[in-house]
N, C-alpha and C positions, 0 to 999 in steps of 0.2 A: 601629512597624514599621521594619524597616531594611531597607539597598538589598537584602539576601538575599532577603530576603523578597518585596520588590517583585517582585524579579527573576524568584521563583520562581511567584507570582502570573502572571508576564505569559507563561512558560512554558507553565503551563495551561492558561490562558484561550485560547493558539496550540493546543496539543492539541486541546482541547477543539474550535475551531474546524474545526483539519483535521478531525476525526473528524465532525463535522455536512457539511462539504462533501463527503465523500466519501462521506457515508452516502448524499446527495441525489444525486448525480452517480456512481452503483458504475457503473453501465450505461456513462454512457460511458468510466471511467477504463477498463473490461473492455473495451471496445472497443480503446483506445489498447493495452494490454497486445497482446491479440490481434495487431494492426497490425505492433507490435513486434517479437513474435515472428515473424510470417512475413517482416516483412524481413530478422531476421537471419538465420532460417530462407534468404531467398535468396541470401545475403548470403555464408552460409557453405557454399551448395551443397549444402545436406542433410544433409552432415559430420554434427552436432551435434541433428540435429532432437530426438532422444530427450531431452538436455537442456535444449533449448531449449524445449522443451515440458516440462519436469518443472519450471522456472527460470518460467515462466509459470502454469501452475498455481498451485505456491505464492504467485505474485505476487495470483492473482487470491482465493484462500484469505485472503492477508493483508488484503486490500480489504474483504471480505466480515467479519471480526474488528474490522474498525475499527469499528463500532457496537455491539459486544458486550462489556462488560465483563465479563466469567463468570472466574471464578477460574484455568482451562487458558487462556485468551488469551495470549499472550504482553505481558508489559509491555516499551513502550521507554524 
């Protein structure tokens, strides 16, 4: 096996990882999202809330995908 290979090994096995700790922890990462959003949300005066809320959804959509391998997932 050569260092690509290691390399590409040790890549996974981090995938792999995040996607177990975020499966265990969605509740609180959705929480932090949420947090996120309304301080920008005050941050920017309400300006922006429609996107700030469409930019959070998808954030919390992607969190929710992280333990679904199904072929529409998105890969990164």
């Amino acid at each position: 096996m050569g260092f690509l290979d290691d390399a590409k090994n040790a890549v996974s096995d981090g995938v792999d990882k995040a996607k177990d700790l975020a499966d265990e922890h969605s509740d609180k990462i959705v929480d932090g999202i949420d947090k996120a959003a309304d301080f920008a949300d005050d941050k920017t005066g309400g300006k922006h809330t429609d996107k700030i809320d469409t930019a959070a959804e998808k954030a919390k959509d992607f969190v929710a995908g992280l333990g679904n391998d199904s072929p529409d997932t998105p890969q990164q």
